[in-house]
KEKE-3310 file (N, C-alpha, C; in steps of 0.2 Angstrom, whole numbers, plus 5000, padded with zeros to 4 digits):
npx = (4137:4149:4167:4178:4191:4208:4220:4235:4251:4259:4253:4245:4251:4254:4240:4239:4246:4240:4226:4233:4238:4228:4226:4235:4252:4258:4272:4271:4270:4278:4289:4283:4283:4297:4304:4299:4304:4304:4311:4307:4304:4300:4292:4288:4277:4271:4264:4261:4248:4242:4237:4229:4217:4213:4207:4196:4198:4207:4206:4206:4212:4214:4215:4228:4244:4249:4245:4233:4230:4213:4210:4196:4192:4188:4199:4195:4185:4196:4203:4192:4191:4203:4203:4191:4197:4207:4202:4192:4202:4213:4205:4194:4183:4179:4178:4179:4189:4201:4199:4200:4214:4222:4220:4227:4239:4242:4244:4234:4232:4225:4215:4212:4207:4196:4187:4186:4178:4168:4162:4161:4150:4141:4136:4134:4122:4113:4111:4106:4094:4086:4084:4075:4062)
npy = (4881:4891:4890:4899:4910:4906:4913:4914:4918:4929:4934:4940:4951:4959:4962:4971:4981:4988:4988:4999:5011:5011:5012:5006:5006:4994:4996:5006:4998:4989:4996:5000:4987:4981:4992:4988:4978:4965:4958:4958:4956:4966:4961:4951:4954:4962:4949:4943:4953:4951:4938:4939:4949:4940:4934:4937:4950:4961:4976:4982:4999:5004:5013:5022:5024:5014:5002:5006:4997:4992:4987:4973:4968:4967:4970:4967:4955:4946:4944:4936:4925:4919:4916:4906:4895:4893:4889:4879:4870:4868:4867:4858:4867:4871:4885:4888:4880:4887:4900:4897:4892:4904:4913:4908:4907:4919:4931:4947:4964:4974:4981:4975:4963:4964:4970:4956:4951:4957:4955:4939:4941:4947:4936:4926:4930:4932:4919:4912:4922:4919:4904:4906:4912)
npz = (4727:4723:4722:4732:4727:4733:4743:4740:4749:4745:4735:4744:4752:4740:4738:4752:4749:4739:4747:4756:4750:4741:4728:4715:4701:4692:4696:4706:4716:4716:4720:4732:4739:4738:4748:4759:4760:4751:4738:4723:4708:4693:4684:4692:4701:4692:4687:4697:4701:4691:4688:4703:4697:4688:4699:4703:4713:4712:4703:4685:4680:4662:4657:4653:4650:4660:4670:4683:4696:4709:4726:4725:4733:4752:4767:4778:4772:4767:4780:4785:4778:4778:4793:4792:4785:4792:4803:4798:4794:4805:4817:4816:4812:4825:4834:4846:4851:4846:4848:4862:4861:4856:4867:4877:4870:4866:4875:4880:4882:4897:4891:4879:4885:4893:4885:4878:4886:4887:4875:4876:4889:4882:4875:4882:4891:4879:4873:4888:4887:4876:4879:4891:4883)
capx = (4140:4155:4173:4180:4198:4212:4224:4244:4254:4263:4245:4241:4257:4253:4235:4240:4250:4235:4224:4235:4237:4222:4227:4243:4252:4264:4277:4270:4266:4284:4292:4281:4287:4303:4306:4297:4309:4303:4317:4303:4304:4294:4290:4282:4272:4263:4261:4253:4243:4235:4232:4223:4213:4209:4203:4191:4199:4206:4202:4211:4209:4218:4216:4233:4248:4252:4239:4230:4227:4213:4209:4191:4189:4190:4204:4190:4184:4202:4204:4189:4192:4210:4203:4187:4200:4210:4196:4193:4209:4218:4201:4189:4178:4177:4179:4180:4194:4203:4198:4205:4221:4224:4218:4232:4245:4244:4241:4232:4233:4220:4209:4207:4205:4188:4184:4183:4176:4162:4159:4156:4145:4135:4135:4130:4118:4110:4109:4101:4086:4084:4083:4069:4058)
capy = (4887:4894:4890:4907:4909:4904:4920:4914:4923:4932:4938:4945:4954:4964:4965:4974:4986:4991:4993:5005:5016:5013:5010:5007:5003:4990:5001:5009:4992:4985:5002:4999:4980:4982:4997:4983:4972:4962:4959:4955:4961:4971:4954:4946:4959:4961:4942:4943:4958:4950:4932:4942:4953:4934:4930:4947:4951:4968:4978:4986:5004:5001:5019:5024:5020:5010:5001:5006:4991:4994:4981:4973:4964:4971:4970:4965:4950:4943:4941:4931:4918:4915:4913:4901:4891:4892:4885:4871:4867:4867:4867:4855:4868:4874:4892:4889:4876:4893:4906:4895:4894:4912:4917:4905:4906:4925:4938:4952:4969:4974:4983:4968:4958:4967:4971:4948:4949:4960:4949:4934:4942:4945:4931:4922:4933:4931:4912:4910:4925:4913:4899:4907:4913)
capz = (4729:4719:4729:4733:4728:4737:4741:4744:4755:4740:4732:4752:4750:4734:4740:4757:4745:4737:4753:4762:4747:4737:4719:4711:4696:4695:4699:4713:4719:4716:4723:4739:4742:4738:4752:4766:4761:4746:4732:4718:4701:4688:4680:4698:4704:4686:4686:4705:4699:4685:4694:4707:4695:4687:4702:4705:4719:4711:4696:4684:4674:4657:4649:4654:4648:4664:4672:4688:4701:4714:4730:4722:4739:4758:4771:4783:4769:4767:4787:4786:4773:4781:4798:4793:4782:4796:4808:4796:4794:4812:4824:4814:4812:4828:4833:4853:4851:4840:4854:4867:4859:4853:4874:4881:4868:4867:4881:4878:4886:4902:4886:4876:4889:4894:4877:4877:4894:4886:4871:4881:4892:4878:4871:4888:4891:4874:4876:4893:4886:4870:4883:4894:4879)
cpx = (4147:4161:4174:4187:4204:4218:4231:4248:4258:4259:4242:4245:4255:4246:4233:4243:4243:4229:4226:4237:4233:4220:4235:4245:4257:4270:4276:4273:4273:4289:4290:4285:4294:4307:4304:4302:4310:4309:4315:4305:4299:4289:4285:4277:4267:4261:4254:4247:4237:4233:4227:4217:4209:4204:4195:4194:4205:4204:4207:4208:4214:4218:4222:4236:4249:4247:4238:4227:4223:4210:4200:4186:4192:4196:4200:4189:4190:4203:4198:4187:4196:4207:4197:4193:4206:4209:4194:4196:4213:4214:4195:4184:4175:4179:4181:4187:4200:4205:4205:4213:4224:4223:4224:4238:4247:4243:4238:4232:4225:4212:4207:4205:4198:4185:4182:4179:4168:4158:4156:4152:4140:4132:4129:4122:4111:4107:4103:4095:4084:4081:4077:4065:4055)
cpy = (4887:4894:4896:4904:4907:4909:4918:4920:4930:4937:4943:4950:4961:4967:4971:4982:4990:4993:4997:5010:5017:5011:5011:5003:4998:4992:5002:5003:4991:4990:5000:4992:4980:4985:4993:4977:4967:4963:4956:4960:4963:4964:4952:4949:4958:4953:4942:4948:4954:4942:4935:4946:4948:4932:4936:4949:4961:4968:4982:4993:5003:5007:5023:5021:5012:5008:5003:5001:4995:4988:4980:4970:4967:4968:4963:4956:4946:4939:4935:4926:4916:4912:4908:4896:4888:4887:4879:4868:4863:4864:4863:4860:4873:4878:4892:4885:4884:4898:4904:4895:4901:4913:4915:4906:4915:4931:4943:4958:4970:4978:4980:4963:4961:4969:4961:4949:4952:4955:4943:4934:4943:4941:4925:4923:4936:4925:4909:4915:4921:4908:4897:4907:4909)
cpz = (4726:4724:4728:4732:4734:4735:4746:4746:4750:4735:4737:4752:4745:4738:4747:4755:4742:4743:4755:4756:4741:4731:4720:4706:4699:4698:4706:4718:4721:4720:4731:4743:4745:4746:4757:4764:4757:4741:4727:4712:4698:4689:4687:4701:4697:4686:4694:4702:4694:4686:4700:4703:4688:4691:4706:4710:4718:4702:4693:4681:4671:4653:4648:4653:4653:4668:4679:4692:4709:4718:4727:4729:4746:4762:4774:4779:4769:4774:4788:4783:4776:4786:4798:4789:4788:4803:4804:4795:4800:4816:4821:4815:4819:4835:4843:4854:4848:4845:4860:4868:4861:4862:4877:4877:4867:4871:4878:4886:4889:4894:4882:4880:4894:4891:4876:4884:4889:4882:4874:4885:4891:4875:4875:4890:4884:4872:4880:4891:4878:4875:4886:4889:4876)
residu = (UNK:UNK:UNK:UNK:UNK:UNK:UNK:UNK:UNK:UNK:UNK:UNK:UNK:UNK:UNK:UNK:UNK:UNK:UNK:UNK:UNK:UNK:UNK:UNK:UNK:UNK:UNK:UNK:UNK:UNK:UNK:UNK:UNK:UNK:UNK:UNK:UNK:UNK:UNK:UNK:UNK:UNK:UNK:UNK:UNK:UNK:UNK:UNK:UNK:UNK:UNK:UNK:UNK:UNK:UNK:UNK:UNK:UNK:UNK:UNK:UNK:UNK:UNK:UNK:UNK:UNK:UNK:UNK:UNK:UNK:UNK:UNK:UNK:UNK:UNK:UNK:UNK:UNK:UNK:UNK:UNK:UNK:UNK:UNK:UNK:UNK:UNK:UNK:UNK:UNK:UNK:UNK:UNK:UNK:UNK:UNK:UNK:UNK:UNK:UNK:UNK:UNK:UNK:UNK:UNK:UNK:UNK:UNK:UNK:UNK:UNK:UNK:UNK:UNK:UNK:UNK:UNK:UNK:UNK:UNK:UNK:UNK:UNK:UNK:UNK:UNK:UNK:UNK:UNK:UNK:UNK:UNK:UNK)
# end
């Protein structure tokens, strides 16, 4: 199997710029950073741009003067590479050691905290009819 990229915190950055407004040029891109806070230059943003459109992760259209960058890979896939690399990284792998954490070290409010209640009801509940059958 083909290793998946590895996307630095600096490449998530730009890549966040292009989900939330869909395409953009360098500019745009360096225009958006900048106003959150970033103090990158022309030069850094095209360099991220085109290391990530190395990495398939966006695309470009090249028929204009100025290039078009669009995200090539989803919001949703992103969070789930960090947080499996995360889990084999921190939790050997496993996802209950992960959870536990995350429930204790950070509260949630009465509707996420019934929203996991639900989850693990199903899950339980899925289980023990495996079990029976």
């Amino acid at each position: 199997m083909a290793k998946r990229p590895t996307i630095p915190d600096s490449e998530l950055d730009v890549l966040k710029v292009l989900w939330r407004r869909g395409r953009a040029t360098v500019r745009e891109a360096l225009e958006t950073l900048n106003a959150a806070g970033r103090d990158w230059s022309y030069a850094t943003v095209a360099t991220l741009l085109d290391r990530l459109e190395n990495k398939g992760l966006v695309e470009s259209d090249r028929k204009e003067l100025a290039f078009v960058y669009t995200p090539a890979i989803s919001e949703q896939e992103v969070r789930k590479r960090r947080v499996d690399g995360l889990l084999d990284k921190l939790y050997e792998g496993d996802p209950g050691l992960l959870v536990l954490h995350l429930l204790k070290s950070h509260p949630l409010d009465p509707g996420q905290a019934s929203r996991v209640r639900e989850v693990l009801d199903e899950m339980t509940a899925s289980k023990s009819s495996k079990k029976k059958g």
